[in-house]
N, C-alpha and C positions, 0 to 999 in steps of 0.2 A: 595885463597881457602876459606878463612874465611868468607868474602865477600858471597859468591856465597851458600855457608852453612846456614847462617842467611839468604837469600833472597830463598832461598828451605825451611826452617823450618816456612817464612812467609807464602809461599805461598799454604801449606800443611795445616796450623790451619790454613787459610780463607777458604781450600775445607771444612776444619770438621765442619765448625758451622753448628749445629743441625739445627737450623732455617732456611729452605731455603729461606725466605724470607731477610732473614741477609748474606746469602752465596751472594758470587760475582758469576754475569752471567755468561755465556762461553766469549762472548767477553772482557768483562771484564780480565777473567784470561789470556786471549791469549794480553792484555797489560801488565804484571805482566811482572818487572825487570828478573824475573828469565827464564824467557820463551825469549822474546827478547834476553836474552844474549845468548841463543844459536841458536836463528835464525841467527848470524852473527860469528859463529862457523861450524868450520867443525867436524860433531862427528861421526866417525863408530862403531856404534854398534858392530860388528864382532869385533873386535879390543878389546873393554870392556869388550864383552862376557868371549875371552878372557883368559882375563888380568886376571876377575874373577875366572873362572877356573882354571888359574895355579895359584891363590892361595890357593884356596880348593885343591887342590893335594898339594899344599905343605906344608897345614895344617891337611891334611888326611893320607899321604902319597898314597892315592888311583889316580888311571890315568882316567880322563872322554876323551871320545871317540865320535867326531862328524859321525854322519850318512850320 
């Protein structure tokens, strides 16, 4: 996990440089470790969504309710 958090915090301050002449292209970031390693992952969204939601109800104690 540690791994995978420092290779998201690289690849977040290369989006922010001010200079887009200093930022990395689009193809560029679509080669970035952190992107790759989830192209060879299987991730469902739903599932995250979620995950996240029942932890906001169990840090609210409030219920969210899909439509």
């Amino acid at each position: 996990m540690e791994h995978s958090q420092n290779s998201l915090c690289v690849f977040v301050h290369g989006n922010l440089t001010k200079d887009d002449k200093q930022r990395p292209k689009y193809i560029k970031l679509l080669e970035h470790p952190f992107i790759k390693m989830y192209e060879e992952r299987e991730v469902s969204v739903a599932d995250y969504v979620c995950k996240v939601l029942d932890q906001y109800k169990d840090t609210t104690g409030l219920e969210h309710t899909v439509s």
